[in-house]
N, C-alpha and C positions, 0 to 999 in steps of 0.2 A: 765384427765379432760374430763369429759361429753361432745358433742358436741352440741352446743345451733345452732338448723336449725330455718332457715327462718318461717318456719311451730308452731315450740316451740313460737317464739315470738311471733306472731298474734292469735294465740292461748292464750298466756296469755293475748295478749291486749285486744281482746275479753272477757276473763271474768272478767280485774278490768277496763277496761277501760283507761288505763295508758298511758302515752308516750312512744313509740317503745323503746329507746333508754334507757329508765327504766325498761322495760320489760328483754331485753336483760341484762343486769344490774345482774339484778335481776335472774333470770338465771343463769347465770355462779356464783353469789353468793352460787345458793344453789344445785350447782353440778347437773342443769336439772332436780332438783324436780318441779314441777310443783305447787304441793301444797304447800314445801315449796316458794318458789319464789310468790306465790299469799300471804304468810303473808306475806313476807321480804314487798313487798310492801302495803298492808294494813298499815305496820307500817310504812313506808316511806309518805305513803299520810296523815297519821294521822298527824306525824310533820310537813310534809311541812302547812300543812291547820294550826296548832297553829301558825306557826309563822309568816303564810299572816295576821292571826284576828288583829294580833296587827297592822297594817298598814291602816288607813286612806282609805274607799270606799267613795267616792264623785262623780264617774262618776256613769254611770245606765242608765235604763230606766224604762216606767211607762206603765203598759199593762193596758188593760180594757177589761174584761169580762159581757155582758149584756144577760139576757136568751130570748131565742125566743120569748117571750111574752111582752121583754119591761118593766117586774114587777121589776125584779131583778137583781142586776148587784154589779160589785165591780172593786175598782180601787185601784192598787199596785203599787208601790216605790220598786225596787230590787235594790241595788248600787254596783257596782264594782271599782275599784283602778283607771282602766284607762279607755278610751272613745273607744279603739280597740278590748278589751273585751267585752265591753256592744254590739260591732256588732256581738258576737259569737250567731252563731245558739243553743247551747246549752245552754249559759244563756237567752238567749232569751226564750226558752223552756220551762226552769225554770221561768222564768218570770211569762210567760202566763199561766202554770202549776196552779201556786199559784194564780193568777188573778181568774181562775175557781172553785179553790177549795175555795175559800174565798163564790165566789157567791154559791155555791151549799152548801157547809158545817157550814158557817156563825161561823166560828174561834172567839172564845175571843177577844185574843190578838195575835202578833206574835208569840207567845212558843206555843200559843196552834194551831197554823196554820203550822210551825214546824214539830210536830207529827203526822199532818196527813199521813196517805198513798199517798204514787208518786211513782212510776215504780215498783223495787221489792225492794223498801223501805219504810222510808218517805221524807219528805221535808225536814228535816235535814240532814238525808245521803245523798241527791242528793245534797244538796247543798255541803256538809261540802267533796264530790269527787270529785266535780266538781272544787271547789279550787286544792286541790291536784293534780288536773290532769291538773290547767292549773297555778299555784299557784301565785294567783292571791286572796287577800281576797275578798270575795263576801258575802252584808248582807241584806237582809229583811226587809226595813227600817220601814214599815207603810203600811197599809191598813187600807181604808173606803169600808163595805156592805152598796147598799144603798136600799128599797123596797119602790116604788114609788107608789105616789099619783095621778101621770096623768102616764107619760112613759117617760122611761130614752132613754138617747142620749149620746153619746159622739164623741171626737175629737182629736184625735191625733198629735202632732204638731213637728218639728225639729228634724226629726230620734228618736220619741220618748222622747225627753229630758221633753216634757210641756203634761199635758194630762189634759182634761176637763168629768167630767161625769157629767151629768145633768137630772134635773126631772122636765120634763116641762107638766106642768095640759093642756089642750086645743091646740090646734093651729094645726102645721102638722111638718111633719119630715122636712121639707127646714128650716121652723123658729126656731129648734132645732136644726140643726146644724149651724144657723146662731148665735146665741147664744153661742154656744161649741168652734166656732173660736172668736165669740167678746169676750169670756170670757178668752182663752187662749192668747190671742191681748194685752187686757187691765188689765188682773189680778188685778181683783176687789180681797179687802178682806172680803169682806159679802157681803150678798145679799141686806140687807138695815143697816141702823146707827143702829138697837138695838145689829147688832154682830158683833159691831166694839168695842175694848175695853177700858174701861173707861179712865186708862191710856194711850191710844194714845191720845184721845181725849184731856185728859186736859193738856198732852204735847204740841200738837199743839196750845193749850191756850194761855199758857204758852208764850210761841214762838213766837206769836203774839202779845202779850202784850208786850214785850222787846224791839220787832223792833219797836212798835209803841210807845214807851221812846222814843228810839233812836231817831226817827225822829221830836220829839217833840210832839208827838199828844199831845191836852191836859187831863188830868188824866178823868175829866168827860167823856169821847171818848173812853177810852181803852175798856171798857167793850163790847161798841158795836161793837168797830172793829173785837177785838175778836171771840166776837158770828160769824160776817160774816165771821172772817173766817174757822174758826171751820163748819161751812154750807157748804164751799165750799170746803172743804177737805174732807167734808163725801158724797158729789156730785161724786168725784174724785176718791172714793176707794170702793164705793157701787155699785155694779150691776145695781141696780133700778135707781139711779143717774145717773150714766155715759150716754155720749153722743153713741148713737150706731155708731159702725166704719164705718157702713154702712151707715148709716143715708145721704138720697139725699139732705139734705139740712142744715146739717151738725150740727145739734142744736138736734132734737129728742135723744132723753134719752129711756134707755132699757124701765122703766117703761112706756112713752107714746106709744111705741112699743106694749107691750104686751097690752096696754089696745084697743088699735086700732084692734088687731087680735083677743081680749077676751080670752085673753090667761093669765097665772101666772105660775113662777116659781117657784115651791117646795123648790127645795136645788139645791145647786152644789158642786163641791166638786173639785179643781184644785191642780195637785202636779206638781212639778218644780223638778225637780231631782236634787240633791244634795244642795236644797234651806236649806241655814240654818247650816248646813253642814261644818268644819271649814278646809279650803284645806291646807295642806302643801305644800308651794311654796320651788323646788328644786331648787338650784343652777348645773344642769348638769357639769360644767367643776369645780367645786369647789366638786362636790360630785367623779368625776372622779380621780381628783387630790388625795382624802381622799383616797379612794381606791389603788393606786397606791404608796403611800407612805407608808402604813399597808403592803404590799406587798414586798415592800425593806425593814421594818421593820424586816420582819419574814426570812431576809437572812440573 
């Protein structure tokens, strides 16, 4: 039998990038071929990476790439299984990778941001080795490119979990970033009532007309109550509406804000990582127990 040196393994770790400990593996598999032991594991990362896909990524983080200029920028959603992987320097990497390529390449969709070139691949082999190498599923949830009307800004928030990109017409960078954190604070869902959607709205209606049954209002009343509150729901979930966090006197609303500095905001664009996202809640000592009775099963 071939002897697998210190030197053999680092040497193959170095060209797939693999765990020592697969490397060596892998090795003695293939009698200190080198070339073979580089496919044994090609095909070892291939399966481990099919069978993370199937598993649930809800943790991650949200990069932001913006060009020198302030014109152009884009903001990514990458997710990972757990919150200890989302601190690897490598998916991090990848993260921001794809953040850049998005602002420079202006990608379709995901599949076509995917294919683009990254290292000496694309964004699909780095991803789809990056699982294998730490096997762990990891996916590309979403990107927004956005090319601004005044200059974008953003804001980073809780180890990356909350990100704000914004395109603010007028004002200066303080009141842009003042903005990036009131927007990642208050996760407004639009910037005014026209991009709030019809059906939230006449839920809230809805919702308001029943409590005010309940309480008796009478039938001539409902309608009004309603409307108010449907006004002050879209106070609550608008950009423009809302009160600023900052606000000295605790009443100013983002809109009297901007109009005081003669300023407007463009768009914004806020992601939440794993917002939406459906988590499987583990039972640890009930999934421990499974495992261990499959185990006496197989004696």
């Amino acid at each position: 039998m071939a002897e697998i040196t210190a030197s053999m393994v680092k040497e193959l770790r170095e060209k797939t990038d693999a765990p020592m400990m697969e490397c060596k593996k892998a090795l003695s598999e293939a009698a200190g071929d080198m070339g073979k032991a580089e496919e044994i594991l090609r095909v070892k990362l291939g399966n481990k990476a099919s069978k993370a896909a199937a598993r649930v990524a809800a943790e991650g983080i949200v990069a932001i790439s913006i060009s020198a200029d302030g014109k152009t920028g884009a903001i990514v959603e990458v997710n990972s299984e757990t919150d200890f992987v989302a601190k690897n320097d490598e998916f991090i990497a990848l993260t921001n990778g794809c953040a850049d390529l998005v602002a420079k390449d202006n990608p379709a969709d995901v599949a076509a941001l995917s294919a683009l070139p990254m290292g000496d691949g694309t964004v699909e082999s780095t991803r789809s080795a990056l699982v294998g190498k730490i096997g762990e599923n990891m996916t590309i949830r979403r990107f927004v490119r956005a090319e601004a009307k005044g200059k974008l800004a953003s804001y980073i928030h809780g180890g990356a979990k909350v990100g704000v990109l914004i395109d603010l017409v007028g004002g200066d960078d303080g009141l842009a970033k003042d903005l990036a954190m009131h927007i990642a604070a208050s996760k407004p869902k639009s910037l005014d009532s026209s991009g709030v959607s019809a059906d939230l709205i006449e839920m809230e209606r809805r919702v308001a007309i029943e409590k005010a049954k309940e309480a008796g209002k009478p039938e001539a009343m409902l309608e009004k109550i309603a409307e108010g509150t449907v006004q002050k729901f879209l106070k609550e979930v608008t950009l423009l509406g809302q009160v600023f966090v900052k606000a000295e006197d605790g009443k100013q609303t983002i809109e009297q804000l901007l109009k005081s500095k003669g300023a407007s905001v463009a768009s914004f664009t806020l992601f939440i990582v794993g917002e939406g996202i459906e988590k499987k809640v583990t039972d640890f000592a009930a999934e421990v127990a499974e495992q261990a009775a499959a185990a006496a099963a197989k004696k």
